[in-house]
N, C-alpha and C positions, 0 to 999 in steps of 0.2 A: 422415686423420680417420676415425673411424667411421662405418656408418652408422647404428647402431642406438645412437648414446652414452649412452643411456639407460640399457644394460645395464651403465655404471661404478655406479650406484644402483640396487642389486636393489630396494630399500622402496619406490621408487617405481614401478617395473616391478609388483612385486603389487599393491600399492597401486588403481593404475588398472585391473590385472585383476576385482579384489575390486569395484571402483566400477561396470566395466561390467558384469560378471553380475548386479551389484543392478540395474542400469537396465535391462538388455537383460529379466529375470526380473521386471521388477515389475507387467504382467498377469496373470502365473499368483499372486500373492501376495493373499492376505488383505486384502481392503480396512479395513484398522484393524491397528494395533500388537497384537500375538501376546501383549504385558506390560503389564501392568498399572506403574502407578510405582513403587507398591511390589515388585512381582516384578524389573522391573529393575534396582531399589535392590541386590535380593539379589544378584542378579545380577553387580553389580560389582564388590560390596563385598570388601574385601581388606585387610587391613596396609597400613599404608604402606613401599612399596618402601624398602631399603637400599642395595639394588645396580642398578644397570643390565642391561638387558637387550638382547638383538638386537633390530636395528629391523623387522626383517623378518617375525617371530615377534609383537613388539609389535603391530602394524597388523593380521596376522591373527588377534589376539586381539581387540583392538577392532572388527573388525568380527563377529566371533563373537557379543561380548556385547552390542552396539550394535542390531543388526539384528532381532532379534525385540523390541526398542522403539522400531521405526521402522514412521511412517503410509507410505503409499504413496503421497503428495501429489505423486508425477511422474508417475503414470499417470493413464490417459484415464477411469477409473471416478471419481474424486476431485474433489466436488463443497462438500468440510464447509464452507472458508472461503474468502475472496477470495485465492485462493493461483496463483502461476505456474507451471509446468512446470519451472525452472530449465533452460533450455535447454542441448543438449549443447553449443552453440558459446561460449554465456555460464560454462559451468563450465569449459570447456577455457580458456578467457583468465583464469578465474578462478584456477585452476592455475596457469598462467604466473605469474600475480599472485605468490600465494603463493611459488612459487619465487624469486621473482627479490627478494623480502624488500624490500620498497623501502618508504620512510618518506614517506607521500605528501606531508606538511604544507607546503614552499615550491617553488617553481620549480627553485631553485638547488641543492637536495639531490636531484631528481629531475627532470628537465627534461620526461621520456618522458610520468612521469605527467599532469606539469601541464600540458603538450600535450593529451595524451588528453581530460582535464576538456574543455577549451578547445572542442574541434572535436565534442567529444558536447553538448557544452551548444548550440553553434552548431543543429547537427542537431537536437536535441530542440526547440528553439525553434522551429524552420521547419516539422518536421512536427508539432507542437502547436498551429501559428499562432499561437502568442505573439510579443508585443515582440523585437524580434532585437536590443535593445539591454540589454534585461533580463539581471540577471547568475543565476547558478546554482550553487547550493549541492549539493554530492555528500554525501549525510547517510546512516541506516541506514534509512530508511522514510519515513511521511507522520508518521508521528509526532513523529521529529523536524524533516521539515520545517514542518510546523504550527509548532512550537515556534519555530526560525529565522527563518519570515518574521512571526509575532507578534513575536517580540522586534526585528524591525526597525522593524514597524506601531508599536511602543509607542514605542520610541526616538523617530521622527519625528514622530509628532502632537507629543510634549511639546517636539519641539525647534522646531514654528510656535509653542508658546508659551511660548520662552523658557526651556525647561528643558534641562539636560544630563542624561541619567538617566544615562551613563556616565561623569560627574565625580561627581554629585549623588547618585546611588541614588533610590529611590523613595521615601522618607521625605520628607512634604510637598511630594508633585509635585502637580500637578492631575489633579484623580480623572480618568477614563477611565471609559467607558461599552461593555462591550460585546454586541451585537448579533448573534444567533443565531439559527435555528429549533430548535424543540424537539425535533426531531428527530434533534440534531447526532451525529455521532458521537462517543462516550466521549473519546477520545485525543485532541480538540480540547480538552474540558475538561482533560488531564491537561495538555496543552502551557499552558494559560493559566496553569495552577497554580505550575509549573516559574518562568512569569515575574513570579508575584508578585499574582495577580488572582482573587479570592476570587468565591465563587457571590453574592455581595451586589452584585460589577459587572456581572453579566448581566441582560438583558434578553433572555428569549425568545418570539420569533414563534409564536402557532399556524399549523400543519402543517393541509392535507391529509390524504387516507387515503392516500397512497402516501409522504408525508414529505415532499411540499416548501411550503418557507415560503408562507403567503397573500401576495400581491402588493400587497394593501390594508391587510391587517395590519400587515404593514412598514412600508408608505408611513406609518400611520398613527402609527408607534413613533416612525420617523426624524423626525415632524412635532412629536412631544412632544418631542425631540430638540436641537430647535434651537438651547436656548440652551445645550445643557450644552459644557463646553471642548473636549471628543475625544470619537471614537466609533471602534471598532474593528467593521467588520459581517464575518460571518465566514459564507458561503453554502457549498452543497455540489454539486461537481459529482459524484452518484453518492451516491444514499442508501443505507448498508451492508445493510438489509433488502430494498429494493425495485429500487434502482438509481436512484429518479428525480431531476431536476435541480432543483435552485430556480431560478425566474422571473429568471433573471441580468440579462435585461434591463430588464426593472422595477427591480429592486435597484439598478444601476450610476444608472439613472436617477433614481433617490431618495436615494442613496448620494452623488451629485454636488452635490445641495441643501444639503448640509451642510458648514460652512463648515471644518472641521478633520476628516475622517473617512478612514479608510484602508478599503479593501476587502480582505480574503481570500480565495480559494479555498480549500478541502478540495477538492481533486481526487484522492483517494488512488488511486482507478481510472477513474473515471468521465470524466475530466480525456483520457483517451485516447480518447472519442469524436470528437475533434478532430482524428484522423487516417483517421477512417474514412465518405468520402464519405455514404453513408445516413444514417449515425447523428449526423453535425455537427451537425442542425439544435436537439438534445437541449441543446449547451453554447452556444448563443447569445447573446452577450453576454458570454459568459465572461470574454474579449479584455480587456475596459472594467474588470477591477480593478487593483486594486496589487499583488497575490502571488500563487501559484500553490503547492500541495502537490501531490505527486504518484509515485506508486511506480514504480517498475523491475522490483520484482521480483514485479508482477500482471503486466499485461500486457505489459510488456517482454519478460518470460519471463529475466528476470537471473538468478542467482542471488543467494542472501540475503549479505549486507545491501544494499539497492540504493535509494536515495529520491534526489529534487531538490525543493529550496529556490529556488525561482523569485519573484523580486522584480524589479519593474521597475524602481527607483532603485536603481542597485547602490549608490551613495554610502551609503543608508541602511540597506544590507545592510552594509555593509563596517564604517560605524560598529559594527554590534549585534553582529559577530562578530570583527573581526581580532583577533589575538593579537599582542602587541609584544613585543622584545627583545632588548638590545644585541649577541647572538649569531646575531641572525636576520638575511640580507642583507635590505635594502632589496628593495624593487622600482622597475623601470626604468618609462618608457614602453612599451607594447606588451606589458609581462607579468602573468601574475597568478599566485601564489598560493592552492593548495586553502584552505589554511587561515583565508584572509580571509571565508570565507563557509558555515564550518560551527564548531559548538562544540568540537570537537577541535585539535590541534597536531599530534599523533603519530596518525596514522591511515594506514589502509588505500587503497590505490589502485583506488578502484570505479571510476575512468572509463575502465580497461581493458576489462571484460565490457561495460559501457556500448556500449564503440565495438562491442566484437564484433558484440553484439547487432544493432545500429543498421546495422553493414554487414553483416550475416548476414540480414535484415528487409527492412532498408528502407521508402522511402515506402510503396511498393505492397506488400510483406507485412506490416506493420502495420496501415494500413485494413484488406486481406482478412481476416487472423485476429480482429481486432472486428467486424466483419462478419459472418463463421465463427459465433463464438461468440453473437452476438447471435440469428440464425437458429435457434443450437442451443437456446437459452436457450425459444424460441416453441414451437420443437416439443414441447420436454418436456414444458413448462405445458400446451397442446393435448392428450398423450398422458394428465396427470395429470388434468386438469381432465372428459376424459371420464370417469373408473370416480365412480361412484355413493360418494357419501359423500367426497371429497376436493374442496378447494377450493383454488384459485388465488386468494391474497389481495387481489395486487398488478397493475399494471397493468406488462405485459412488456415495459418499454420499451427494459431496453440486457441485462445479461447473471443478473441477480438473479430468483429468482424464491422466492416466501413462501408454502408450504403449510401447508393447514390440514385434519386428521383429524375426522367428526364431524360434529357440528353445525357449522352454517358462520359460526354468530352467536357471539359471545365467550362463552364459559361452561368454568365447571369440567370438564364431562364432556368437552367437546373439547380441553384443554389436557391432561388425560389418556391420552384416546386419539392426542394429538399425540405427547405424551413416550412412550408404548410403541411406538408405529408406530418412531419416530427409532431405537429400543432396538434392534427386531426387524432393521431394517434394517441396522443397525449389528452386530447379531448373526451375521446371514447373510454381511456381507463381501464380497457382489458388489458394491457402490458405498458408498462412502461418502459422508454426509450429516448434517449437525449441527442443533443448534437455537438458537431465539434465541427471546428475548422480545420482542414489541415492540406498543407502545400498552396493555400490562397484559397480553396473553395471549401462549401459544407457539404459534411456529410452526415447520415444519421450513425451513431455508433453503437454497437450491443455490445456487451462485457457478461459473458455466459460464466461466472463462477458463485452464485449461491449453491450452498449444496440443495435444498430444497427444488433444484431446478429439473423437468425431468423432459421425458420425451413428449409427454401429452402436450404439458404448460409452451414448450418448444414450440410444437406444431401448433397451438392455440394461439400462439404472439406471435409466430410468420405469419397465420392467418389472418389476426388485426393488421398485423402492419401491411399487408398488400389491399386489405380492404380500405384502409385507410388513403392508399395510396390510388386505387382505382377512385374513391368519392373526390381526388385531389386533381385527376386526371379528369374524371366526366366533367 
């Protein structure tokens, strides 16, 4: 046998060369894409091939024209979005993946995979401190797990009152009421959309200045509440501006009053304070709902596409998603099927990079790196919050942090000076950093969770960004 048998597939062999000099090079690179959309549209643009080409020649043309419209969201300067590292041990299983072409959808077509699912779901439940009975949906984000464990929330309330929505459809079901803070993030409302539930079924909670639900305000919603037939309440662990929690334990406790109501989590990140000793005390109560959203490929550090769909009744997970069909084997006692618990049939095998990750980590390198990044998230705020005209919005409590250029009070002249500072900084390329809107004005936002991210690169991107901000200022 060989030992290098890699070297029967030259495409793969550059391939992986081409991969590691972008990784290994992506400190000295331009914090922002070199192309604009348009320039890289130019860029690609070509006839449509007639003939076939070498594979080898292929791949290093793709990464030719590829690369100077690529962000550097694997390096330690890389603050724009709630984004992960793609870890090297998560891409390299991710590889495997891909190579090994496998159809993850049932047990019996893939055993490996539907193992894999199996024993990451176990592990992510134990260091999440969730239900270890609770089943687990491998989906492409929180987005779709939002969407998954809603569409099992909605299935089960109507099935305590007698409705099938999966014989029946929603057509003269009984309304549903659902219950949010205003704060919620976007991609909650898109998963409700997906399941058929219009902005006329929401009820939203006022927010706090950091974005979590009033605790009173709730109690008071869920009390008008009482006689309607379901209630879907939908909390966040980890506000996408600020990071903060809503009152879980308040909620579950008000959330219990009511005689048909399911609980959610959005935990798209935040959901992972649960494994990191200090910072547990942020998702308290978390425990006491019915679902769980939550990403892989933030702090997990997976690579993309990576989400779980966490429901405590699998039954009513299994209802809202199996796929049936006389070509599909059954399953036995003691197995399960990827596909019973996501909206796809024919999909990818994400509980590979999952496991990697999970044994490349572990209990105790997971706490440390939220931990890590939580400390780093303090320091920045502290470095920013010093230079005269810059304000820290938010209260620093897990990895988010929401600056503000200017005046420190909401006005035009500082949504201005916000959007050119974001410009400048983004201009310069030593860190990158994006903006959001949020409560009607902008701010700039950092999201401290690559693990790559350290105390230097930290103190290196407050110091662009205030320099940025003083060239915005003079």
């Amino acid at each position: 046998m060989l030992e290098r048998p890699y070297e029967l597939i030259p495409v793969w062999e550059r391939a992986s060369e081409l991969a590691s000099a972008f990784r290994v090079g992506i400190g000295d690179r331009v914090q922002r894409p070199l192309q604009t959309y348009s320039e890289s549209l130019a860029t690609f643009e070509a006839p449509t091939p007639e003939t076939g080409s070498d594979g080898v020649a292929i791949v290093e043309e793709l990464a030719r024209l590829a690369e100077p419209g690529l962000h550097a969201m694997t390096g330690a300067h890389f603050f724009g979005w709630v984004i992960g590292n793609s870890h090297e041990v998560g891409v390299a299983a991710d590889w495997l993946t891909s190579a090994w072409g496998q159809n993850a959808g049932n047990h019996s077509a893939t055993p490996a995979a539907a193992a894999a699912e199996a024993i990451s779901a176990r592990w992510l439940l134990d260091i999440l401190r969730l239900p270890p009975s609770a089943s687990v949906g491998f989906v492409t984000g929180a987005t779709m797990a939002n969407f998954v464990c809603l569409a099992a929330a909605r299935g089960e309330v109507l099935r305590r009152l007698g409705w099938d929505v999966e014989q029946l459809g929603l057509y003269g079901a009984p309304p549903i009421t659902i219950v949010l803070g205003e704060d919620a993030h976007s991609t909650v409302f898109s998963a409700l959309q997906y399941i058929g539930f219009g902005h006329a079924s929401i009820r939203k909670v006022p927010a706090d200045t950091n974005g979590s639900m009033l605790p009173d305000a709730f109690a008071q919603v869920m009390e008008e509440l009482q006689t309607a037939p379901a209630v879907i309440v939908i909390s966040q662990a980890g506000q996408i501006n600020s990071g903060a929690f809503d009152p879980h334990t308040a909620i579950v406790e008000s959330a219990r009053k009511h005689p048909n109501c399911w609980h959610h989590v959005d935990g798209a990140f935040g959901l992972w304070a649960r494994a990191c000793p200090d910072r547990a005390f942020l998702a308290e109560g978390v425990d006491g709902a019915d679902s769980w959203a939550t990403d892989g490929h933030k702090w997990l550090q997976t690579p993309y596409d990576s989400g779980y769909a966490i429901v405590r009744d699998p039954e009513a997970h299994r209802r809202a998603m199996t796929i049936a069909a006389s070509y599909l084997p059954p399953i036995e006692a003691g197995e399960r099927d990827p596909s019973h618990y996501v909206p796809e049939l024919s999909r990818r095998a994400r509980g590979f990079s999952t496991w990697a990750m999970l044994r490349c980590l572990g209990r105790q390198g997971v706490g440390e790196m939220v931990d890590r990044h939580c400390h780093l998230s303090r320091l920045m705020a502290s470095l920013l919050a010093a230079e005269e005209g810059i304000t820290v919005m938010n209260d620093v409590v897990l990895n988010q942090i929401a600056v503000r250029f200017g005046p420190s009070e909401p006005s035009e002249l500082g949504d201005d000076l916000t959007r050119k500072t974001i410009a400048a900084v983004q201009a310069e390329g030593v860190c990158f950093a994006g903006g959001a809107k949020w409560k009607g004005h902008w701010i700039m936002r950092l999201s401290v969770i690559g693990y790559s991210i350290s105390e230097v690169s930290a103190r290196e991107s407050a110091e662009a960004i205030i320099r940025g901000w003083r060239a915005v200022r003079g």
